[in-house]
C-alpha positions as a Python dict, from the first residue, in 0.01 Angstrom:
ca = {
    (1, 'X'): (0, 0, 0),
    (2, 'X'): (-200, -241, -178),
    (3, 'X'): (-298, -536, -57),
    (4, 'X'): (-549, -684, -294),
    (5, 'X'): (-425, -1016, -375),
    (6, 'X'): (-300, -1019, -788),
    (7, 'X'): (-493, -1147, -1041),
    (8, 'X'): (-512, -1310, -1385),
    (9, 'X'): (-774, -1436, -1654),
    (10, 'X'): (-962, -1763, -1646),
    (11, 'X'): (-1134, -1744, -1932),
    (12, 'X'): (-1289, -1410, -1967),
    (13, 'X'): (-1333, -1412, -1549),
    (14, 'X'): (-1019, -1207, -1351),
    (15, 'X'): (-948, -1447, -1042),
    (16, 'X'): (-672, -1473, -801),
    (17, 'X'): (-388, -1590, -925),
    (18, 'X'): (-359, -1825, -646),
    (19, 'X'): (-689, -1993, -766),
    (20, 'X'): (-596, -2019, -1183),
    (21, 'X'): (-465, -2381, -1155),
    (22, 'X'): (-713, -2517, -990),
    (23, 'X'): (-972, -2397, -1190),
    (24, 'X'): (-812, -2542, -1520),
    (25, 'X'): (-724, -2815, -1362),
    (26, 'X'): (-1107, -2860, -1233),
    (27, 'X'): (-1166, -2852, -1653),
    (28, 'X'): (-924, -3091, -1774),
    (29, 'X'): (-1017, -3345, -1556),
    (30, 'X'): (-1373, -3297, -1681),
    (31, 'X'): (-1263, -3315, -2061),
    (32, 'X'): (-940, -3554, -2009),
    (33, 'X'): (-1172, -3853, -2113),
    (34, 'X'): (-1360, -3729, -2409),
    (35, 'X'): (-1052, -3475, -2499),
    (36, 'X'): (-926, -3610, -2823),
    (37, 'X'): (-1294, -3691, -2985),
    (38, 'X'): (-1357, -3341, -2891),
    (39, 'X'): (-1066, -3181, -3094),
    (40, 'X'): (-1191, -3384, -3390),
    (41, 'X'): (-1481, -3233, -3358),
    (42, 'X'): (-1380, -2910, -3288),
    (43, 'X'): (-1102, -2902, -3586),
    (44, 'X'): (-1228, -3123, -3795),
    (45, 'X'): (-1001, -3340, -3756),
    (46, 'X'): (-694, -3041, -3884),
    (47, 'X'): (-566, -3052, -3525),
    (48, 'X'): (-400, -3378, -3628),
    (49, 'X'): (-226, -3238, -3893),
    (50, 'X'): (-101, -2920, -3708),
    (51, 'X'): (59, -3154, -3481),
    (52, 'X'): (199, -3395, -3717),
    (53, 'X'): (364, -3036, -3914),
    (54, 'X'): (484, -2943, -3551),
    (55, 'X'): (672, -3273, -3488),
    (56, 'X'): (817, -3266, -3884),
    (57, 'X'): (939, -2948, -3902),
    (58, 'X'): (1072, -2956, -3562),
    (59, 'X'): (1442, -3044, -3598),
    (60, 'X'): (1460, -3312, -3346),
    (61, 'X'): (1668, -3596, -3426),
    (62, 'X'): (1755, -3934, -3342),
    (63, 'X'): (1911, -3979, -2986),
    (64, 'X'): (1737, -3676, -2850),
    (65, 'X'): (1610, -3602, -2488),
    (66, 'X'): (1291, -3449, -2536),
    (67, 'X'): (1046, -3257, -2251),
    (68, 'X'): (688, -3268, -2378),
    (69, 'X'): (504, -3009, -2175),
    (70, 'X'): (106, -3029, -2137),
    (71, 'X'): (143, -3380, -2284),
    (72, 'X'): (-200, -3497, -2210),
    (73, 'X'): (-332, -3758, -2395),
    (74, 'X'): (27, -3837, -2560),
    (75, 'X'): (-35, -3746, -2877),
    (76, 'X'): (270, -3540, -2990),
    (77, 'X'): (507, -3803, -2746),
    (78, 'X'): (385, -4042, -2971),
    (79, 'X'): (473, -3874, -3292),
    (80, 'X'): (818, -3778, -3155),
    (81, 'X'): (879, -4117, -3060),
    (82, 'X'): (927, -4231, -3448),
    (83, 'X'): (1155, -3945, -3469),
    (84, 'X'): (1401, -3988, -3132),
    (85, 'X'): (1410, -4344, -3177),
    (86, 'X'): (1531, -4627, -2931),
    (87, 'X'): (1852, -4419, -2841),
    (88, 'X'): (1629, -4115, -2745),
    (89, 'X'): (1448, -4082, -2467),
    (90, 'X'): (1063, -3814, -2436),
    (91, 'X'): (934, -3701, -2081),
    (92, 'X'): (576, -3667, -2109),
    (93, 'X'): (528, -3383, -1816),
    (94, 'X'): (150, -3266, -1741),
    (95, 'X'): (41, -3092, -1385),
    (96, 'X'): (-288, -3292, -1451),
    (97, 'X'): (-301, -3661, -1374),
    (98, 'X'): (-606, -3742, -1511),
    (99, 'X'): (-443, -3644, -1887),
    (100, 'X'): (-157, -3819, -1765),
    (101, 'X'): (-348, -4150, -1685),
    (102, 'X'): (-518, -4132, -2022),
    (103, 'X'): (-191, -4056, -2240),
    (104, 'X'): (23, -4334, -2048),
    (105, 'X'): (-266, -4582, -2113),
    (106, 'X'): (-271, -4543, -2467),
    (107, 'X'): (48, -4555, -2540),
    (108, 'X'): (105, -4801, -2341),
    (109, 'X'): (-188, -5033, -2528),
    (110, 'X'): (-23, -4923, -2885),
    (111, 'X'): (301, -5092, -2713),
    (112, 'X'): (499, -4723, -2684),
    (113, 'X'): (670, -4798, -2357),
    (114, 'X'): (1009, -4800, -2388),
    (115, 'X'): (1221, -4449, -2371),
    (116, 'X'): (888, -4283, -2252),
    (117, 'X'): (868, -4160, -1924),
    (118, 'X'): (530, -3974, -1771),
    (119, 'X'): (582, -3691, -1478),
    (120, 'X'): (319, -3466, -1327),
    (121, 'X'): (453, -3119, -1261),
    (122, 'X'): (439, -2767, -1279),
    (123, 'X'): (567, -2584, -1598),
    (124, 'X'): (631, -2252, -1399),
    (125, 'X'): (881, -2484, -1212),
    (126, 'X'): (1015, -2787, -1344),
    (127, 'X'): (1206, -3084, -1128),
    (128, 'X'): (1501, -3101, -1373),
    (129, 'X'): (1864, -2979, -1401),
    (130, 'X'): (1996, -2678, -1588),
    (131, 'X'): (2033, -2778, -1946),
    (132, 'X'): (1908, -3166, -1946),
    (133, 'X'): (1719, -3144, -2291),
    (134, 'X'): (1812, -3110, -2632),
    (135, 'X'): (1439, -2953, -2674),
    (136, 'X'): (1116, -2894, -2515),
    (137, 'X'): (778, -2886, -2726),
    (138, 'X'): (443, -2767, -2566),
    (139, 'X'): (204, -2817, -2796),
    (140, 'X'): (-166, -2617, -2669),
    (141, 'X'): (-70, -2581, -2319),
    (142, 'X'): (78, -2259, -2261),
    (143, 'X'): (-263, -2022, -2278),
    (144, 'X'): (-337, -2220, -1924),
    (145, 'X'): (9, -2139, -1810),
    (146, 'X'): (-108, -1916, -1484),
    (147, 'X'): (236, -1711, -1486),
    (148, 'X'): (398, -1800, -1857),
    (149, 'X'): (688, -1525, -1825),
    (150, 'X'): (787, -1822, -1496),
    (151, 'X'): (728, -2082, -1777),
    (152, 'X'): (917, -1975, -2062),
    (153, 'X'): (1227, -1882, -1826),
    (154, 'X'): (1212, -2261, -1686),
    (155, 'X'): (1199, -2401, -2037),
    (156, 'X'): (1478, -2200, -2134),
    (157, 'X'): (1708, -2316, -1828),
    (158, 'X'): (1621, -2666, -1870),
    (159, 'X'): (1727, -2682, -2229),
    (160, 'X'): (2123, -2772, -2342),
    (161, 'X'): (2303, -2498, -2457),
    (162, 'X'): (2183, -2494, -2866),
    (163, 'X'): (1816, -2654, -2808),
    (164, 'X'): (1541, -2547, -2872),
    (165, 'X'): (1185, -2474, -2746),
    (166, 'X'): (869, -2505, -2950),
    (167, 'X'): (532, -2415, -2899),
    (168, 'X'): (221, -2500, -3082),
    (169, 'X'): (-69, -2278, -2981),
    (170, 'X'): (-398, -2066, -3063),
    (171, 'X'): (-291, -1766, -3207),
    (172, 'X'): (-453, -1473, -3370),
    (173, 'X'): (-634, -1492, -3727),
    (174, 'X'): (-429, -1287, -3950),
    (175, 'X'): (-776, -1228, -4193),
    (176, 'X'): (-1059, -1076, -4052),
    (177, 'X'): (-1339, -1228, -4256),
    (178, 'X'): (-1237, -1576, -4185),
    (179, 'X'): (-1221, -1463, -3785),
    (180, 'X'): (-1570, -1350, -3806),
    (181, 'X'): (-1623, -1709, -3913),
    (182, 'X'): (-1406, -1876, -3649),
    (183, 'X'): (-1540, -1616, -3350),
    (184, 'X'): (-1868, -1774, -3431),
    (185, 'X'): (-1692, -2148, -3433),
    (186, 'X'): (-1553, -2065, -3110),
    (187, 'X'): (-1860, -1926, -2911),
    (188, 'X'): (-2171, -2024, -3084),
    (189, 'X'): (-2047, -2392, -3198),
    (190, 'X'): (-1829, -2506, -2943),
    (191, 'X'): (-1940, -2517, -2655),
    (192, 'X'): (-2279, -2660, -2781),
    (193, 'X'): (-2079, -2951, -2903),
    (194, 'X'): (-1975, -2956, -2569),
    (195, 'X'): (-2267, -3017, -2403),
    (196, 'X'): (-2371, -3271, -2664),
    (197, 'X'): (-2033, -3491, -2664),
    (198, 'X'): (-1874, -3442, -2355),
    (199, 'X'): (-2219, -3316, -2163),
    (200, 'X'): (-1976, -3013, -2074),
    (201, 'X'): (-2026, -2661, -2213),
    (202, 'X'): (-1870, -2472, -1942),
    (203, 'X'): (-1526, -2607, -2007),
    (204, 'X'): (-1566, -2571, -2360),
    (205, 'X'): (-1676, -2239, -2342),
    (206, 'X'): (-1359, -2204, -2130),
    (207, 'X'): (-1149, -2314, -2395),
    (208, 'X'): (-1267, -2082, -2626),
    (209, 'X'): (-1214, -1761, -2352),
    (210, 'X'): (-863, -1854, -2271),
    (211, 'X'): (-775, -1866, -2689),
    (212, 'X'): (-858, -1522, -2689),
    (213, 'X'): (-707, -1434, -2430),
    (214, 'X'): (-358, -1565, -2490),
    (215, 'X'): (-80, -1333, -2621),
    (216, 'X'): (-71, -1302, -3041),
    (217, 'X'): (220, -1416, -3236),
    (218, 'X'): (403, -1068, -3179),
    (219, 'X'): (377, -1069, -2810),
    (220, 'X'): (457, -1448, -2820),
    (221, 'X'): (771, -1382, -2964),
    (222, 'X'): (855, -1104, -2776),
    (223, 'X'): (826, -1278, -2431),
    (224, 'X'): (1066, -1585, -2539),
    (225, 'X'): (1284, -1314, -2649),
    (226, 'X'): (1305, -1169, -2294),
    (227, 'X'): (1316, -1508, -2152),
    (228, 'X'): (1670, -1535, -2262),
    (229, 'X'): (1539, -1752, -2643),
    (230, 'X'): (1719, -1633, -2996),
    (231, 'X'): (1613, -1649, -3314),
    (232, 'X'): (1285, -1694, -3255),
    (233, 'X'): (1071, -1760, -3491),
    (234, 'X'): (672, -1757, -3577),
    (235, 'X'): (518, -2009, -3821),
    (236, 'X'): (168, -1913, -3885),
    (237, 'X'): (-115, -2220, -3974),
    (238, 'X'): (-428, -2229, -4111),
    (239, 'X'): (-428, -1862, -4131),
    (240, 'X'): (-288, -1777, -3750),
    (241, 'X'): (-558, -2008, -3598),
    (242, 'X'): (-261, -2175, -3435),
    (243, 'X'): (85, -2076, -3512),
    (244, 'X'): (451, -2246, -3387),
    (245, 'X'): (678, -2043, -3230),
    (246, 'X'): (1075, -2147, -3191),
    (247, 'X'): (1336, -2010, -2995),
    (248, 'X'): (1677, -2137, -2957),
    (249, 'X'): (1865, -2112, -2618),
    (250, 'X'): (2212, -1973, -2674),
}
């Protein structure tokens, strides 16, 4: 009989699973402040555009109830709201508060308070009814998901009968001279840029660990298959740096 606790990753680090939320939440709170200057730096500035393609090509519609998951600073709640309008309705759901506190604010200071509601909680378990959204999105959450197989299968059971689920996450580079080039992005540039802007490399350096780490497109797809999703689908951008996945619950 074994009774050695389980484990999972954190980062590159195998730690009780037990211990996996706090640690990322222990990093978000470090980088919830300086989070969305970082991703400009980190991207570019193309992390915008990934999320604006993720919200177009999404297939929400006017009237919708929408479940943002990992929320954080707002940004894809406030691209959705354009697209649900007044008769639609977006929960903003994060398990950290301090991404929650800096989302609400600035939406709430571009005036993006009505139909908008803000709820910490747990993806692996989430405080709503069986089939109370016409979709969920997640948009660079999941890869600090401790148990995503517990995710997925929530998502699915809190969607409507026909909605959908979409997730916009690091994936794997499909060519491998341009993921020599981003390896090097990832661990070399990173989290220097981290301890320059946000005078925080270990969470950066995080960041780049857990990207790694989380399941390619293939195995992506295969798990929202098994979490009861259909025709699911993989969108590959900028080369499989991030790619959308879509699953329809039936």
């Amino acid at each position: 009989m074994n009774d050695q606790p389980a484990t999972t990753h954190f980062g590159y680090r195998n730690v009780p699973m037990a211990e996996k939320q706090k640690l990322v939440g222990q990093v978000f709170t470090s980088v919830a402040k300086n989070y969305d200057l970082m991703n400009d730096l980190m991207s570019f500035g193309v992390h915008r555009l990934w999320k604006r393609h993720f919200v177009a090509t999404s297939g929400i519609r006017r009237g919708d109830r929408v479940l943002d998951l990992a929320g954080g600073t707002g940004d894809i709640a406030a691209l959705l709201k354009s697209v649900v309008g007044d008769t639609g309705e977006i929960v903003v759901g994060d398990i950290n508060a301090a991404m929650l506190g800096v989302g609400r604010d600035r939406l709430t200071d571009r005036g993006l308070v009505a139909g908008l509601r803000w709820a910490q909680l747990n993806a692996e378990c989430l405080p709503f009814a069986d089939n109370s959204f016409d979709a969920v999105t997640m948009a660079f959450g999941l890869r600090n998901v401790t148990d995503k197989d517990m995710a997925l299968a929530d998502i699915c059971r809190v969607l409507k009968p026909g909605g959908r689920a979409l997730i916009l996450e690091f994936s794997k580079v499909q060519h491998p001279l341009f993921g020599k080039l981003y390896n090097f992005h990832s661990f070399q540039v990173l989290p220097r840029l981290g301890r320059v802007f946000a005078h925080d490399a270990g969470s950066y350096q995080y960041l780049a660990e857990s990207i790694r780490k989380h399941p390619d497109q293939a195995t992506l797809k295969t798990m929202m298959e098994t979490a009861g999703f259909g025709r699911v689908d993989v969108r590959n951008l900028t080369d499989g740096v991030v790619a959308i996945h879509r699953g329809y619950k039936f």
